[in-house]
ROBA-915703 format. One record per residue: residue in one letter; z, y, x of N, C-alpha, C in turn. Coordinates in steps of 0.05 Angstrom, whole numbers, padded with zeros to 5 digits, always signed. Each point is the difference from the previous one (the first is absolute). Example, Ala and Ser with C-alpha at 12.3 -4.5 7.8 and 13.67 -1.06 7.14 Angstrom:
A+00156-00114+00264+00000+00024-00018+00000+00024+00018/S-00014+00021-00007+00001+00024+00016+00014+00022-00015/
//
This chain:
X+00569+00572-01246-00026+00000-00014-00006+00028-00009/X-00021+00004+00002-00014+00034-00003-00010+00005-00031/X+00001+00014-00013-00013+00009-00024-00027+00005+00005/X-00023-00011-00018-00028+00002+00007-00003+00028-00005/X-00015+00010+00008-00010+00024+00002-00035+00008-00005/X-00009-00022+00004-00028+00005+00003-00013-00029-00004/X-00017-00002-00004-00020-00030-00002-00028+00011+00009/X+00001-00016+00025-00019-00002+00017-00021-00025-00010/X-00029+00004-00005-00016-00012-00007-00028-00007+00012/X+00002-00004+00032-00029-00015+00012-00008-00006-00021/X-00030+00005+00007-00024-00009-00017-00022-00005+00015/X-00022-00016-00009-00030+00002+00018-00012-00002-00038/X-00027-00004+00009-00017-00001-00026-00004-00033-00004/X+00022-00013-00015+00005-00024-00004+00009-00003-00031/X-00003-00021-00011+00012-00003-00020+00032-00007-00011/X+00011-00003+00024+00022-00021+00008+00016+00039-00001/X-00011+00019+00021+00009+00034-00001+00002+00010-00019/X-00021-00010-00027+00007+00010-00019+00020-00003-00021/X+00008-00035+00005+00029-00010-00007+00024+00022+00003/X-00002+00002+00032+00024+00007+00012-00001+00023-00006/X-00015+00023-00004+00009+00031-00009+00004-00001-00031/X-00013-00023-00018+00011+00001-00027+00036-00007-00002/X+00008-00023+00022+00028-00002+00004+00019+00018+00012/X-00013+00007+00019+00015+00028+00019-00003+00022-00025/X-00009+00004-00009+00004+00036-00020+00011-00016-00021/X+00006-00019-00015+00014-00015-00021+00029+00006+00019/X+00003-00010+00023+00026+00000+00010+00008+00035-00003/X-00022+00011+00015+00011+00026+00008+00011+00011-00023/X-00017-00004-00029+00018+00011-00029+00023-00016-00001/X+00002-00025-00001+00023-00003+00003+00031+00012+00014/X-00007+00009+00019+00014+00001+00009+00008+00038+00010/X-00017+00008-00011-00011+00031+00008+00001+00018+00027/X-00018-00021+00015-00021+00011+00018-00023+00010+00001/X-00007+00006+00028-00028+00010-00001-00010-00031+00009/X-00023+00001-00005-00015-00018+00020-00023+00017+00013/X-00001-00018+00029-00028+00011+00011-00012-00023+00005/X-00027-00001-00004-00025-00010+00013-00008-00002+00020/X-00002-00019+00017-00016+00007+00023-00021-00023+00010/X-00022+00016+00014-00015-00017+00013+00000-00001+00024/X+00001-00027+00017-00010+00008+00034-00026-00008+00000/X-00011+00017+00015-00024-00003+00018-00002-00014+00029/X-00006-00031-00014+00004-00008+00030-00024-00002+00023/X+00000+00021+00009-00022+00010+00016+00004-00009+00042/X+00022-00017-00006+00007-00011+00027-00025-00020+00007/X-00005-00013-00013-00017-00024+00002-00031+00003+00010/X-00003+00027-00007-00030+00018-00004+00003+00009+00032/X-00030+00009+00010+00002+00011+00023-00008+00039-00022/X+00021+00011+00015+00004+00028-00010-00023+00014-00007/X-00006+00005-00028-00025+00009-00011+00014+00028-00016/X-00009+00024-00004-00001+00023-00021-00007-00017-00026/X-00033-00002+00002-00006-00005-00018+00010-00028-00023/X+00012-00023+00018+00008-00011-00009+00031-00005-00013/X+00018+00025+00011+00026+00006-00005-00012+00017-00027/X-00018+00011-00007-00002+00028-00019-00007-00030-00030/X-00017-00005+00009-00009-00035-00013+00024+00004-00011/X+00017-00019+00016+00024-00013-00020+00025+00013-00004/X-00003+00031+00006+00023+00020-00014-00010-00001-00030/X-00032+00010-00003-00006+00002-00024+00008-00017-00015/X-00005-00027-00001+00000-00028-00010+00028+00000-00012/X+00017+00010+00022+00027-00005-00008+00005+00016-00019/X-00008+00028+00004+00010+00018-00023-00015+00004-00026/X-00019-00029-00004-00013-00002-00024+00017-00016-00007/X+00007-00024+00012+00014-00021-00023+00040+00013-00004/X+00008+00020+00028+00019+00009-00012+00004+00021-00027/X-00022+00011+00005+00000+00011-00038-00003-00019-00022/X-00020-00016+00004+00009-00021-00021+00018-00011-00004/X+00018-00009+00024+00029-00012-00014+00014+00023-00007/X+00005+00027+00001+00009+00018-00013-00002+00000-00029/X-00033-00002-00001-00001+00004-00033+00012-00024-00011/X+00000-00034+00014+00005-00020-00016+00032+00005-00005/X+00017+00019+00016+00024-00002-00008+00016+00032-00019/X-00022+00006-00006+00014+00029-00011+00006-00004-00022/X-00001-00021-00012+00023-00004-00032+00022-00008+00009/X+00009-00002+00023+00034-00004+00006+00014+00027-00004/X-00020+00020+00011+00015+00037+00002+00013-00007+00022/X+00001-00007+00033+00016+00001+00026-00018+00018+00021/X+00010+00014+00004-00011+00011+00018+00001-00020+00028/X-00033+00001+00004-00012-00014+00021-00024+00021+00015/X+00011-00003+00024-00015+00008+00022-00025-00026+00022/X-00014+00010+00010-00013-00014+00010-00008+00009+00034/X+00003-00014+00017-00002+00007+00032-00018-00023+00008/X-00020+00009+00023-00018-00015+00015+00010-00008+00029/X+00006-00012+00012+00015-00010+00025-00022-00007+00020/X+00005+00000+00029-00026-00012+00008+00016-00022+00021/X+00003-00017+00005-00004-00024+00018+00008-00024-00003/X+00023-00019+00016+00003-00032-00016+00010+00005-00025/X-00010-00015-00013+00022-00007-00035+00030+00012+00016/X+00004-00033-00002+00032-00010+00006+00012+00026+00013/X-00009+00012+00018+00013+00016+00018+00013+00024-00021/X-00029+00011-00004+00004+00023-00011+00019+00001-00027/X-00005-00026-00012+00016+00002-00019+00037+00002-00002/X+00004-00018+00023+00030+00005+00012+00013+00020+00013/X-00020+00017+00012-00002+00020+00004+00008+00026-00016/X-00014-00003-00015+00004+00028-00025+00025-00015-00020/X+00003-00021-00005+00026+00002-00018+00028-00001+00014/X+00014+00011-00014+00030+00004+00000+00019-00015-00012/X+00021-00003+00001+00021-00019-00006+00002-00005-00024/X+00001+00034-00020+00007-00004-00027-00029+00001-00014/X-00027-00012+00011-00018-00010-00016+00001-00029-00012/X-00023-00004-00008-00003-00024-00011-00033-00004-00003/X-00014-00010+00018-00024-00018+00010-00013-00021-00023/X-00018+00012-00012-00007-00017-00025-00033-00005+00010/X-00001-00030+00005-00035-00001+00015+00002-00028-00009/X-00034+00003-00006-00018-00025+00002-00004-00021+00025/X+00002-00023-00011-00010-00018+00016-00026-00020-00003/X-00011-00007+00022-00031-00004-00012+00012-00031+00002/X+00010-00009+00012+00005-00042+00002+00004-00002+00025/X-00006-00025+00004+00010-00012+00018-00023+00000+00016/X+00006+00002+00035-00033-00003+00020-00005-00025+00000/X-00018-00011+00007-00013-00026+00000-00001-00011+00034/X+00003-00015+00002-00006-00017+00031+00020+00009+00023/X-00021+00003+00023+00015+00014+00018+00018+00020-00005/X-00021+00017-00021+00006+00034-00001+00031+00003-00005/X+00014-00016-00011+00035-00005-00016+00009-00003+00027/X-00013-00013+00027+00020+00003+00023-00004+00025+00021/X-00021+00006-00011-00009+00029+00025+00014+00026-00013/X-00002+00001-00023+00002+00029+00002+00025-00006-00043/X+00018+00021+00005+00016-00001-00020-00018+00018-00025/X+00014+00002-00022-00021+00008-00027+00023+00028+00006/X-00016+00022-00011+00005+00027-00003+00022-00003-00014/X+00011-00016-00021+00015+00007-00022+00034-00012+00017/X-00020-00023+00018+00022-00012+00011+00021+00016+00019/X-00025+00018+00013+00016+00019+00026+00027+00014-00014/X-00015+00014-00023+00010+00027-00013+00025-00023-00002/X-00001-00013-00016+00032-00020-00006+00018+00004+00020/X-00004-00015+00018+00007-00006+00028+00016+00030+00003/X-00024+00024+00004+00019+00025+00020-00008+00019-00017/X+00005-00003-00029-00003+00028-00012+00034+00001-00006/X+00014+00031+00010+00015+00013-00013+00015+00000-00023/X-00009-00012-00023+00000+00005-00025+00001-00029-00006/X+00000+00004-00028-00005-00028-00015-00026+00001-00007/X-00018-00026+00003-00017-00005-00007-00016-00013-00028/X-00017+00005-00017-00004-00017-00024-00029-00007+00003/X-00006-00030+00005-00028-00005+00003-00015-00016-00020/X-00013+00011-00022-00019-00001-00020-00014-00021+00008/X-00009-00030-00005-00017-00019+00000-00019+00010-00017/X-00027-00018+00013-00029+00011-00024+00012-00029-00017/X-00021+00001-00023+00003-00015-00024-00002-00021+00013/
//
């Protein structure tokens, strides 16, 4: 078993994200790491637009300053990165062994959708690197 090193914290502009970076930077003092932030841009789904990748960089890097400010009474140094393509992918992707994966989950899919396609939080479980911690909304 690896010593954490870092707490990795997916986010989108959700309420359930804002859980999870108040728990991920609580951990990271705990434990004295950095945490980083990150958003993907999942722009796979889209047929390839400028203008609509520039769209939702902005977007992202509005609500990533806000969860900055919501966590600066911890004192952890947190960084923030914009990612661009699947969730799941990218997120297993960028972490490393001695992280620790602190993300929101939005619920459970409804109908079919639970047999077509797995929930983002689920993938990351499955084949992330690291240990995972997944924040339920209220």
């Amino acid at each position: 078993m690896h010593d954490i090193k870092r707490i990795i914290i997916p986010v989108d502009n959700s309420e359930v994200s804002k859980l999870a970076v108040k728990k991920g930077v609580f951990f990271a003092k705990l434990l004295g790491v950095d945490a980083k932030i990150i958003s993907i841009n999942d722009t796979h789904q889209f047929i390839s637009s400028v203008v609509l990748g520039e769209k939702l960089r902005k977007e992202a890097e509005s609500f990533l300053e806000d969860f900055k400010k919501i966590v600066e009474e911890f004192k952890v140094n947190i960084e923030t990165e914009i990612l661009s393509g699947k969730p799941a992918e990218e997120i297993v992707k960028y972490a490393k062994e001695d992280d620790l994966i602190v993300m929101g989950h939005h619920g459970q899919k409804k109908g079919i959708e639970q047999y077509m396609e797995k929930s983002v939080s689920r993938e990351i479980v499955e084949n992330a690197p690291c240990a995972v911690l997944v924040v339920k909304s209220k």
